[in-house]
Chimera marker file (.cmm) of the C-alpha trace (Angstrom):
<marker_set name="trace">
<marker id="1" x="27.387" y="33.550" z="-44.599" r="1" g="1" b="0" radius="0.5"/>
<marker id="2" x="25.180" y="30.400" z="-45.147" r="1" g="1" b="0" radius="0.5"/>
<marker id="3" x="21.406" y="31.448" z="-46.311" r="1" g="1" b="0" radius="0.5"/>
<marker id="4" x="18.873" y="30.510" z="-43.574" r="1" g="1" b="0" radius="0.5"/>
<marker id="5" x="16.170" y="28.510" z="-45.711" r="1" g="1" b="0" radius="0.5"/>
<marker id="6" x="12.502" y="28.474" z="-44.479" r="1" g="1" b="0" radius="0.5"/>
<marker id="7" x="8.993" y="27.504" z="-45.453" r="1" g="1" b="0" radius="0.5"/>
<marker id="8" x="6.719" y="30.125" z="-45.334" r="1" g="1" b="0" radius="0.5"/>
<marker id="9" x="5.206" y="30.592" z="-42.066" r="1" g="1" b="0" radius="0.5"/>
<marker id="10" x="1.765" y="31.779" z="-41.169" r="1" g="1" b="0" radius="0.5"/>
<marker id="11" x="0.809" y="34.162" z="-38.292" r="1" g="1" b="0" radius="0.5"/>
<marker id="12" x="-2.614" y="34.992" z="-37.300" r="1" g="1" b="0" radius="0.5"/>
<marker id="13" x="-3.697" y="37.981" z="-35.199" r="1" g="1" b="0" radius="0.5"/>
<marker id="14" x="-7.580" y="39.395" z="-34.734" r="1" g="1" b="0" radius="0.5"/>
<marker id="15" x="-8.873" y="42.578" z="-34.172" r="1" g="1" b="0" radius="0.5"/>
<marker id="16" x="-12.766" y="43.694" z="-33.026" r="1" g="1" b="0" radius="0.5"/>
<marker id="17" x="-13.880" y="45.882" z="-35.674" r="1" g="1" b="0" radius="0.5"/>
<marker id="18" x="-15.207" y="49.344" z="-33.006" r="1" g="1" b="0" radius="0.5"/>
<marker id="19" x="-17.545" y="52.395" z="-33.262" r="1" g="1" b="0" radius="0.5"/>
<marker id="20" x="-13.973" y="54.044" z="-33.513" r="1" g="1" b="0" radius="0.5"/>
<marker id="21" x="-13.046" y="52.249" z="-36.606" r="1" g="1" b="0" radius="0.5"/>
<marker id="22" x="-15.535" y="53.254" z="-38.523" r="1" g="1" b="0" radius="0.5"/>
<marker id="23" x="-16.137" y="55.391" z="-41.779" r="1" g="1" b="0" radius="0.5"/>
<marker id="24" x="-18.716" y="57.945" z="-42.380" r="1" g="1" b="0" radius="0.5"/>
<marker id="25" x="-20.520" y="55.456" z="-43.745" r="1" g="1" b="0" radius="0.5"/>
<marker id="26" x="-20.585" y="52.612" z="-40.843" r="1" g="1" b="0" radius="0.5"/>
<marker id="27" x="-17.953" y="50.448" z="-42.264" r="1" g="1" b="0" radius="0.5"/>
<marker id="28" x="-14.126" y="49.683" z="-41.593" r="1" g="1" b="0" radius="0.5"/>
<marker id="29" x="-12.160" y="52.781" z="-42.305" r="1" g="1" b="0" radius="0.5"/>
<marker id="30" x="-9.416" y="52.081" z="-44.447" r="1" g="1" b="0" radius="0.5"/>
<marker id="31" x="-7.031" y="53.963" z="-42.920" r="1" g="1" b="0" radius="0.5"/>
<marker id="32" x="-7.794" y="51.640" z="-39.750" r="1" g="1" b="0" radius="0.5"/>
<marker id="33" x="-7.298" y="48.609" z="-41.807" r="1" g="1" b="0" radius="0.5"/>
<marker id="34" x="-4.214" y="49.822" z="-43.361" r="1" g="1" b="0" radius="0.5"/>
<marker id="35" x="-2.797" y="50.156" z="-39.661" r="1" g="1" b="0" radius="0.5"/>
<marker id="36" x="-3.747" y="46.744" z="-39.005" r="1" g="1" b="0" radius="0.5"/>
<marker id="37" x="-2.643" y="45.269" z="-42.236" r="1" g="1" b="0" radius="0.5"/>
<marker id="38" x="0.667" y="46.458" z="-41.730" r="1" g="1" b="0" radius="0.5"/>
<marker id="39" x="0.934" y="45.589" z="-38.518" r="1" g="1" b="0" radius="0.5"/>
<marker id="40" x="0.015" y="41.863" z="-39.163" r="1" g="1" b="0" radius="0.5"/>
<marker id="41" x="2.497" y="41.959" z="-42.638" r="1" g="1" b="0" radius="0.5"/>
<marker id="42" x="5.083" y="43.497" z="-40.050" r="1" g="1" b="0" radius="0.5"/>
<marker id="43" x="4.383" y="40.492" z="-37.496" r="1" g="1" b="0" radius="0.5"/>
<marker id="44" x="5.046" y="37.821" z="-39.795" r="1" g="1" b="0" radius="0.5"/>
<marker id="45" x="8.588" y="39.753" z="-40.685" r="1" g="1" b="0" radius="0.5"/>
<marker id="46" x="9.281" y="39.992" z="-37.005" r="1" g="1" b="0" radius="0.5"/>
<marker id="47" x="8.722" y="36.146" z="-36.940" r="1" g="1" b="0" radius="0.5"/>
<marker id="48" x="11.539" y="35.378" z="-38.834" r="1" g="1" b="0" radius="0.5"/>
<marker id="49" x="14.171" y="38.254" z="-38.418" r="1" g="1" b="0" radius="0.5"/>
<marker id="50" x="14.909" y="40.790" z="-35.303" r="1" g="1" b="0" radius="0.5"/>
<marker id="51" x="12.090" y="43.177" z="-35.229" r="1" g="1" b="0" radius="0.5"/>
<marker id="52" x="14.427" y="45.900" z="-34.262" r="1" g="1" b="0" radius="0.5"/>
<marker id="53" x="15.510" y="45.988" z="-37.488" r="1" g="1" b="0" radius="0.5"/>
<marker id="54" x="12.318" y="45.704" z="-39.924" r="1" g="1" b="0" radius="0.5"/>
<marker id="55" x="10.557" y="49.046" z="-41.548" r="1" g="1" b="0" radius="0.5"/>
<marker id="56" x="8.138" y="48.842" z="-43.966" r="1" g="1" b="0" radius="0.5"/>
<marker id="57" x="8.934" y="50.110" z="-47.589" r="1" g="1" b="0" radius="0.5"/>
<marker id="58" x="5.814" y="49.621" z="-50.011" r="1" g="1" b="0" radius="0.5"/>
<marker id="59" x="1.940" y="48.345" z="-49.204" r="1" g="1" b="0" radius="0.5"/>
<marker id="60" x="1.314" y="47.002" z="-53.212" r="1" g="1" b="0" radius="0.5"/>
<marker id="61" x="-1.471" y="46.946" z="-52.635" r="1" g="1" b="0" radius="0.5"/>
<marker id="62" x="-4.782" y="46.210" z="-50.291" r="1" g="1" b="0" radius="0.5"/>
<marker id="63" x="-7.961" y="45.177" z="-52.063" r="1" g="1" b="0" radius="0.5"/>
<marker id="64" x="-11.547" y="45.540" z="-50.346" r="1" g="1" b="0" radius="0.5"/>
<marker id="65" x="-14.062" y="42.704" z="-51.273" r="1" g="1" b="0" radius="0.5"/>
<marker id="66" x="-17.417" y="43.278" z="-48.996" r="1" g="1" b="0" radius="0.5"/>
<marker id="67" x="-16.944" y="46.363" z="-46.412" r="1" g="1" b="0" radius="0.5"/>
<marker id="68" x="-16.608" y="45.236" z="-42.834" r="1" g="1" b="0" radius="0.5"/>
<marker id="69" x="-18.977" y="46.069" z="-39.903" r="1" g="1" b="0" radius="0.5"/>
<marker id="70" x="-18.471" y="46.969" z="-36.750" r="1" g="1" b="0" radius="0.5"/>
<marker id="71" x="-18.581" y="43.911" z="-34.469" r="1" g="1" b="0" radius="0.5"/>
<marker id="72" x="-17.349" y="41.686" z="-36.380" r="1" g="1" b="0" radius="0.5"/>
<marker id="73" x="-13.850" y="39.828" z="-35.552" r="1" g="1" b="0" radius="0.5"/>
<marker id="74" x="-11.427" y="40.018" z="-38.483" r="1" g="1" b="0" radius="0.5"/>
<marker id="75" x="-8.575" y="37.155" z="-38.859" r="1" g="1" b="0" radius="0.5"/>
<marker id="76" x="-5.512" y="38.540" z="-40.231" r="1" g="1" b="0" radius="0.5"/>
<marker id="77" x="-3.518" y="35.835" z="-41.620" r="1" g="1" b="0" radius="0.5"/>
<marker id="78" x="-0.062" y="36.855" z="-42.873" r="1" g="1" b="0" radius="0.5"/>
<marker id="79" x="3.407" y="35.059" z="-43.986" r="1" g="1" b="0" radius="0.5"/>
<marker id="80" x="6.517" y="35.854" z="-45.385" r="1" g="1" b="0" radius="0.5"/>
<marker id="81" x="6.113" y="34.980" z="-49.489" r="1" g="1" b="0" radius="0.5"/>
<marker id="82" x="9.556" y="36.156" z="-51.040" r="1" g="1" b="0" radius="0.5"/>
<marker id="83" x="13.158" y="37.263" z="-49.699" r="1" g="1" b="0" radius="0.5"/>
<marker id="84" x="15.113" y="39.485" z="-51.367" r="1" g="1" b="0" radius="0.5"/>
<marker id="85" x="18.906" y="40.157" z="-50.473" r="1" g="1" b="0" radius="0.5"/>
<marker id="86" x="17.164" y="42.380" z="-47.491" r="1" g="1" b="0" radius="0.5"/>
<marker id="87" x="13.572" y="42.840" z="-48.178" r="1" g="1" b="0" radius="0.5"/>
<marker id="88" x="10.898" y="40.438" z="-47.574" r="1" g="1" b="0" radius="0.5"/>
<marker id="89" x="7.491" y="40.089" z="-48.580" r="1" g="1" b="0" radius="0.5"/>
<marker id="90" x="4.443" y="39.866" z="-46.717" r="1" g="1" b="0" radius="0.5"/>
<marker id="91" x="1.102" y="38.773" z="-48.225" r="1" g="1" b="0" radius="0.5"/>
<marker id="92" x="-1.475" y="39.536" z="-45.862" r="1" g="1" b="0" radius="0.5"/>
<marker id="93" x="-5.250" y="38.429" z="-46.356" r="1" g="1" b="0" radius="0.5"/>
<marker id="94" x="-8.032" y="39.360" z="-43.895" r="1" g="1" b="0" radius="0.5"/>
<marker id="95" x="-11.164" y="36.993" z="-43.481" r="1" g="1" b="0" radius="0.5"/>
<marker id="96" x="-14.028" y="37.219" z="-40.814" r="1" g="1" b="0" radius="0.5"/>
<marker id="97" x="-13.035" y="35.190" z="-37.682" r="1" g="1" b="0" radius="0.5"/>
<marker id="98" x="-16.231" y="32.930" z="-37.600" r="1" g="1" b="0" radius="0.5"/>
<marker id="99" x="-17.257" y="32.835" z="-41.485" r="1" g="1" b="0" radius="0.5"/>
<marker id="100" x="-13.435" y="33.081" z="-43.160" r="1" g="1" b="0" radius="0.5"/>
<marker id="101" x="-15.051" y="34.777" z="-45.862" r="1" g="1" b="0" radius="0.5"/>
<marker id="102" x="-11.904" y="36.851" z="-47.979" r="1" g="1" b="0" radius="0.5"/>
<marker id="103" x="-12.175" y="40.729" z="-47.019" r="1" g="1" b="0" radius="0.5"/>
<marker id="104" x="-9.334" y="42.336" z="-47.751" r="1" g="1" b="0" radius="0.5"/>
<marker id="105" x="-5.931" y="40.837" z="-49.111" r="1" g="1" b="0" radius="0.5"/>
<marker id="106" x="-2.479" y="42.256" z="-50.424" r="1" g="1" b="0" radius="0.5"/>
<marker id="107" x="1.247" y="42.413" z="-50.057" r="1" g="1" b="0" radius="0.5"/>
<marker id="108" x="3.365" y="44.551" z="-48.423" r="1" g="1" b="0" radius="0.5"/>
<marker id="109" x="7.667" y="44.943" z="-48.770" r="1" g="1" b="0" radius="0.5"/>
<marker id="110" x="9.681" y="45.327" z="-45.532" r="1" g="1" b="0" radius="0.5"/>
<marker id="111" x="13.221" y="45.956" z="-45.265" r="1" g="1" b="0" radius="0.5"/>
<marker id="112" x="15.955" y="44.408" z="-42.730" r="1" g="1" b="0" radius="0.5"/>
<marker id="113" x="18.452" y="47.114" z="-41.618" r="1" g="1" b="0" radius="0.5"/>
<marker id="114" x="21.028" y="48.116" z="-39.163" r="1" g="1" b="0" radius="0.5"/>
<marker id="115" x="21.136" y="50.511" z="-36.513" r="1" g="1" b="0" radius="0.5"/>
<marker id="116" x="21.558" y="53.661" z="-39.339" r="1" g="1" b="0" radius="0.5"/>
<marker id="117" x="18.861" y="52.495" z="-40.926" r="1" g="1" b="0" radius="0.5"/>
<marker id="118" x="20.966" y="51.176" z="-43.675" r="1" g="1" b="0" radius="0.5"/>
<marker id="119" x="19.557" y="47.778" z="-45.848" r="1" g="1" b="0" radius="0.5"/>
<marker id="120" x="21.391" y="45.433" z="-44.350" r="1" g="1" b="0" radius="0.5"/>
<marker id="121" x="21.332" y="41.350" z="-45.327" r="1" g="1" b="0" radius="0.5"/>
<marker id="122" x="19.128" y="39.019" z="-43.130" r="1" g="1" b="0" radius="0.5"/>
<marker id="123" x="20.278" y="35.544" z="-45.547" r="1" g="1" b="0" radius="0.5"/>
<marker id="124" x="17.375" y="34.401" z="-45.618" r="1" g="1" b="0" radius="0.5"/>
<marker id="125" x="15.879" y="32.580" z="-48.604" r="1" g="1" b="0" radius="0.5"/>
<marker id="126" x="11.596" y="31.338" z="-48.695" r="1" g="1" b="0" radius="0.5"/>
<marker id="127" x="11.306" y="27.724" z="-49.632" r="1" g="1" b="0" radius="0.5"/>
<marker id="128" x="7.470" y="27.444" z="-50.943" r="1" g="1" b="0" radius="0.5"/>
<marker id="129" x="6.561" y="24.509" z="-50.454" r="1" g="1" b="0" radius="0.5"/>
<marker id="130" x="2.638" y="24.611" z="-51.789" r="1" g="1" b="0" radius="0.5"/>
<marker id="131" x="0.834" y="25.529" z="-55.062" r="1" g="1" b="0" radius="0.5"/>
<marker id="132" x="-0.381" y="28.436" z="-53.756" r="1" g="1" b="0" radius="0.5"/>
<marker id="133" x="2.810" y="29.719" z="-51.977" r="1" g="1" b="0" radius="0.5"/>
<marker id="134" x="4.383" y="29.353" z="-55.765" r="1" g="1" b="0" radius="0.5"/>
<marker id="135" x="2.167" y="31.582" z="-57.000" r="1" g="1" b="0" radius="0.5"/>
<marker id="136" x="2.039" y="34.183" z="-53.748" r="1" g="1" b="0" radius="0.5"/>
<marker id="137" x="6.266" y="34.107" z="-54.234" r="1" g="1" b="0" radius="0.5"/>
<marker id="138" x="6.112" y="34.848" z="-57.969" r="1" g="1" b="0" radius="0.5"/>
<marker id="139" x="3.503" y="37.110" z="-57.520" r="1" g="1" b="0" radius="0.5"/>
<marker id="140" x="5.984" y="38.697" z="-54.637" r="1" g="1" b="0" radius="0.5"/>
<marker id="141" x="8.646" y="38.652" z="-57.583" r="1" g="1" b="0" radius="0.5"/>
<marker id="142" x="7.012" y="40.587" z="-59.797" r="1" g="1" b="0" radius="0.5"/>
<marker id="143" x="6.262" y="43.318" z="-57.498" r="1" g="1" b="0" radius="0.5"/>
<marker id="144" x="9.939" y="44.623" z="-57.534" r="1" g="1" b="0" radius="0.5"/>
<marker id="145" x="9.085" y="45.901" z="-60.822" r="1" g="1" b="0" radius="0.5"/>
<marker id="146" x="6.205" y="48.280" z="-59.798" r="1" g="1" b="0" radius="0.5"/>
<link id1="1" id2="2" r="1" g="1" b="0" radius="0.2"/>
<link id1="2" id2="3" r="1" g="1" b="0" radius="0.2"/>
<link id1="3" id2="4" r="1" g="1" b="0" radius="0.2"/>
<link id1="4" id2="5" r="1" g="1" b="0" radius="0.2"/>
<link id1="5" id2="6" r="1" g="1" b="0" radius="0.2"/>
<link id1="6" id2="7" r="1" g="1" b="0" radius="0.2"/>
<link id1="7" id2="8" r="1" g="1" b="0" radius="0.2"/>
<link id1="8" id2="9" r="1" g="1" b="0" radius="0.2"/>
<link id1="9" id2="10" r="1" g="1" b="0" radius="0.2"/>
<link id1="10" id2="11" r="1" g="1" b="0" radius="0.2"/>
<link id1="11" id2="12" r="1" g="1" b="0" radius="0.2"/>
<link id1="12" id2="13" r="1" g="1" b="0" radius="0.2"/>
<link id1="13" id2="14" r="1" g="1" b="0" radius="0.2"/>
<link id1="14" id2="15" r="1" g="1" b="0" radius="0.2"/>
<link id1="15" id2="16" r="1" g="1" b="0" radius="0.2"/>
<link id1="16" id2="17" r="1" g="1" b="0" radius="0.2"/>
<link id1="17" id2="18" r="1" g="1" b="0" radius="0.2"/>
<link id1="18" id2="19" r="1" g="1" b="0" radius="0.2"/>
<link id1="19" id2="20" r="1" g="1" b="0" radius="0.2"/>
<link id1="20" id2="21" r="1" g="1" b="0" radius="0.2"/>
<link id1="21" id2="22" r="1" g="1" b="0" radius="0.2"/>
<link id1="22" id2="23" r="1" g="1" b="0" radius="0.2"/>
<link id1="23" id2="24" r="1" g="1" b="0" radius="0.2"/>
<link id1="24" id2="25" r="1" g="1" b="0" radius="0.2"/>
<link id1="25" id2="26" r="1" g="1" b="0" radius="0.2"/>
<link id1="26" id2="27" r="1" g="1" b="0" radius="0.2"/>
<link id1="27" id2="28" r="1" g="1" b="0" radius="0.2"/>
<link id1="28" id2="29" r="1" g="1" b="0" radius="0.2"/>
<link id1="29" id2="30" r="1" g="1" b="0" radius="0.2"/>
<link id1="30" id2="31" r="1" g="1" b="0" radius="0.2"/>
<link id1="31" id2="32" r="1" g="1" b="0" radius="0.2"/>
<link id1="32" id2="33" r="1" g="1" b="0" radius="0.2"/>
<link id1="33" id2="34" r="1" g="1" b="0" radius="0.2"/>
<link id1="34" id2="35" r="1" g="1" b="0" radius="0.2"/>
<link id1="35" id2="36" r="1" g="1" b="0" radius="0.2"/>
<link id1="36" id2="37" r="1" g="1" b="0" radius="0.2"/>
<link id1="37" id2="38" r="1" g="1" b="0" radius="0.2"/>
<link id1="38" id2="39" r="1" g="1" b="0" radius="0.2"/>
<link id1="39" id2="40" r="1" g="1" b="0" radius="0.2"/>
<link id1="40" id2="41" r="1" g="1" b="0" radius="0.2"/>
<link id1="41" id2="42" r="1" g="1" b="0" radius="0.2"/>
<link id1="42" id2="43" r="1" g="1" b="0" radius="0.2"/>
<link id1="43" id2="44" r="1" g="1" b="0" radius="0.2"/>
<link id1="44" id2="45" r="1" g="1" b="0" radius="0.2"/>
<link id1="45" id2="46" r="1" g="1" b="0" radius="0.2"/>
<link id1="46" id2="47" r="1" g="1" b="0" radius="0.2"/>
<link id1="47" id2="48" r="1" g="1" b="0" radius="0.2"/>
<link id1="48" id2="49" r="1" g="1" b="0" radius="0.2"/>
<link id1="49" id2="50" r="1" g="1" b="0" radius="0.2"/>
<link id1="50" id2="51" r="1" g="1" b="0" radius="0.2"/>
<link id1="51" id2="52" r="1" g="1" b="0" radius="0.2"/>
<link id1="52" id2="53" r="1" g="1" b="0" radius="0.2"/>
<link id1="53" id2="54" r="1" g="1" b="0" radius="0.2"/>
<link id1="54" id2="55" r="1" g="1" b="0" radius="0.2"/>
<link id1="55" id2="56" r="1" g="1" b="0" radius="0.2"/>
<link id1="56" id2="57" r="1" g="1" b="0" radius="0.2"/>
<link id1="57" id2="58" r="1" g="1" b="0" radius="0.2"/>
<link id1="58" id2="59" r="1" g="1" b="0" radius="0.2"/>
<link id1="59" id2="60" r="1" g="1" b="0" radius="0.2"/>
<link id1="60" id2="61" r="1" g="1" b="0" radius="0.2"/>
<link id1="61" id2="62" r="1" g="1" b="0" radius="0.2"/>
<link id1="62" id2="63" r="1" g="1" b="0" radius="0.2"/>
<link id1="63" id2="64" r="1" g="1" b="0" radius="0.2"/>
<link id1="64" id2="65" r="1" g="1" b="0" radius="0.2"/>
<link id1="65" id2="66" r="1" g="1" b="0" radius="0.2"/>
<link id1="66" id2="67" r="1" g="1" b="0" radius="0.2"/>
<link id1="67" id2="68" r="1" g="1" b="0" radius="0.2"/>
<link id1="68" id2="69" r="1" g="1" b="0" radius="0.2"/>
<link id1="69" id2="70" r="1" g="1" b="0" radius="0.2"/>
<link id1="70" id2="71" r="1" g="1" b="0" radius="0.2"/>
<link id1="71" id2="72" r="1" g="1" b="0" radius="0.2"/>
<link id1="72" id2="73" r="1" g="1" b="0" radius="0.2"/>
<link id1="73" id2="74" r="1" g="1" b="0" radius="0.2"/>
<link id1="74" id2="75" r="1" g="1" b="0" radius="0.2"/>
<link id1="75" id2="76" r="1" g="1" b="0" radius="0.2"/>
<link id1="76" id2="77" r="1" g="1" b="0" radius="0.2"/>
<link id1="77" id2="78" r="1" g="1" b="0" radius="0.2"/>
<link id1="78" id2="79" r="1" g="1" b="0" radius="0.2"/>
<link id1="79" id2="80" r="1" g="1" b="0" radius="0.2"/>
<link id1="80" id2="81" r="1" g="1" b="0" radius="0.2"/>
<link id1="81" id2="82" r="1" g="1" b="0" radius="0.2"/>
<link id1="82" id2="83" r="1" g="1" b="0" radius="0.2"/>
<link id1="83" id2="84" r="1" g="1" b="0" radius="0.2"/>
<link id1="84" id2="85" r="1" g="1" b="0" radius="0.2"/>
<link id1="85" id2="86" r="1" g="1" b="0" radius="0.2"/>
<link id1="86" id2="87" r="1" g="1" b="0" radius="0.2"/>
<link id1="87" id2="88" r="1" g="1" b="0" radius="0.2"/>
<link id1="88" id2="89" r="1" g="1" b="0" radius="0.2"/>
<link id1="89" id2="90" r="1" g="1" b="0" radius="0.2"/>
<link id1="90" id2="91" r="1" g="1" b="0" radius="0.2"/>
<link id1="91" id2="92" r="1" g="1" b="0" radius="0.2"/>
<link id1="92" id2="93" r="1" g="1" b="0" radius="0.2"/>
<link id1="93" id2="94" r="1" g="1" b="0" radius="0.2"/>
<link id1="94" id2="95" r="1" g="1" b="0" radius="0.2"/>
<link id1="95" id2="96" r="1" g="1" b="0" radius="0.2"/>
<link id1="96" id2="97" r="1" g="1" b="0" radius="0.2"/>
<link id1="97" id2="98" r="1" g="1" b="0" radius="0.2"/>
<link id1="98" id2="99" r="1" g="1" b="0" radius="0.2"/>
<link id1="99" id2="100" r="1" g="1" b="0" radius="0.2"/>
<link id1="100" id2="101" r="1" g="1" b="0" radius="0.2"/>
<link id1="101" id2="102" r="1" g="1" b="0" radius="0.2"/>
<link id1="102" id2="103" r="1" g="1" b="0" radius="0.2"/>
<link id1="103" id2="104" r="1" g="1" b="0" radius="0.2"/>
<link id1="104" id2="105" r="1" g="1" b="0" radius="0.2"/>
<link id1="105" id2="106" r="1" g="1" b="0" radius="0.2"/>
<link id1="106" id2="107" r="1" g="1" b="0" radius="0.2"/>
<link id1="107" id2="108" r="1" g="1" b="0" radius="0.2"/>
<link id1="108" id2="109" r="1" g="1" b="0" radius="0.2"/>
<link id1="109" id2="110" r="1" g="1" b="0" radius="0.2"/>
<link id1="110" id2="111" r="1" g="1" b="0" radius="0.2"/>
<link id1="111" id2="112" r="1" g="1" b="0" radius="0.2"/>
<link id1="112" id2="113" r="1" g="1" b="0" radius="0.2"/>
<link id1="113" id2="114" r="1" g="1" b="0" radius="0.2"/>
<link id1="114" id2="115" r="1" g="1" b="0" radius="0.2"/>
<link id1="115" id2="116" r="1" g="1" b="0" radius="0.2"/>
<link id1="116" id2="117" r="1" g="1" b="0" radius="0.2"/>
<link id1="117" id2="118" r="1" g="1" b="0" radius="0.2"/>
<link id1="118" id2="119" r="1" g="1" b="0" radius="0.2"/>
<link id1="119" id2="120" r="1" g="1" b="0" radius="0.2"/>
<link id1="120" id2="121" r="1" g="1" b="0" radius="0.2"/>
<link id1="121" id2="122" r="1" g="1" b="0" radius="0.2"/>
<link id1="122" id2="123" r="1" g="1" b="0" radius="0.2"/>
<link id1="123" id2="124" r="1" g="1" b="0" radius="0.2"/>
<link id1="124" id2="125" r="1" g="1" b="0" radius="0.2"/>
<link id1="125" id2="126" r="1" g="1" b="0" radius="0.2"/>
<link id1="126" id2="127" r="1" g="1" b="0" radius="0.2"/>
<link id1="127" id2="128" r="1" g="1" b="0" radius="0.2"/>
<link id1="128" id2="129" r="1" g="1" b="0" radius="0.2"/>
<link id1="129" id2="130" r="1" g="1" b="0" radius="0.2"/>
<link id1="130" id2="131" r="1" g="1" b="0" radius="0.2"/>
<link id1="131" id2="132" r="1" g="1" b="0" radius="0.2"/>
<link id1="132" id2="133" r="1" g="1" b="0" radius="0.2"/>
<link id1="133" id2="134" r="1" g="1" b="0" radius="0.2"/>
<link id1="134" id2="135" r="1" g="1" b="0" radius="0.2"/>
<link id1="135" id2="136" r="1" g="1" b="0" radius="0.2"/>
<link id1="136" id2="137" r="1" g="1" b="0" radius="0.2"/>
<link id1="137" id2="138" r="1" g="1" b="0" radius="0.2"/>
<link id1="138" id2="139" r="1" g="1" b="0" radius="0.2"/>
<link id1="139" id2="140" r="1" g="1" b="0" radius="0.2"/>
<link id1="140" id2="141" r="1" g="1" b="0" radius="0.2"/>
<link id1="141" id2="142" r="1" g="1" b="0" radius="0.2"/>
<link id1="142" id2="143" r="1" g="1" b="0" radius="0.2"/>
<link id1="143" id2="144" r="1" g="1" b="0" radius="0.2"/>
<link id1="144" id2="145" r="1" g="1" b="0" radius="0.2"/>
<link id1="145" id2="146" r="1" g="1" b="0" radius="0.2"/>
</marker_set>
């Protein structure tokens, strides 16, 4: 079957940070943001392959910056950085809505499979096309190894 070569493609989804979201100490619980994170990483999959078929294998990785209050409106912005034969790689970074400021940002491995949860091949290969998206895909690459 003939590979399916894309750009990376960016989705954006926002969430009001809640009284309900919140740590002991007033601040975005992590737990919370790792729902959302994967989530968004898990959007950006869905994007580009049947949804039905996409689990998440490995979060690399989510690094805090400045905590996150409640009230604010966080901007997850997430694409698709690397394809393996059935993974693909989500790098996810989360910004405040009005400021963009960098909160949170990290990568996170899904896998395409079949109906017995199986790995199964989406052909799919990520064209980066930008500087950065270079460096996100390599970056993506080297993750395998962890």
């Amino acid at each position: 079957m003939e590979k399916n070569i894309i750009e990376p493609k960016v989705v954006y989804t926002t969430r009001l940070v809640k009284s309900e979201d919140l740590n002991h100490h007033g601040t975005l619980f992590a737990g919370r943001t790792a729902e959302w994170f994967v989530e968004a990483g898990f959007i950006s999959a869905a994007v580009i392959v049947n949804p039905k078929g996409v689990v998440c294998l490995k979060i690399h990785g989510m690094y805090f910056t400045k905590p996150v209050r409640p009230g604010q409106i966080l901007k997850f912005t997430s694409k698709i950085v690397y394809a393996g034969k059935s993974s693909l790689v989500s790098y996810i970074e989360v910004s405040k809505e009005v400021e963009g400021e960098p909160l949170v940002s990290g990568f996170i491995t899904f896998i395409n499979v079949d109906e017995n949860t199986k790995p199964l091949a989406h052909n799919i290969e990520i064209k980066p096309i930008t500087d950065a998206d270079i460096a996100l895909c390599e970056e993506a690459k080297s993750l395998k190894k962890s």
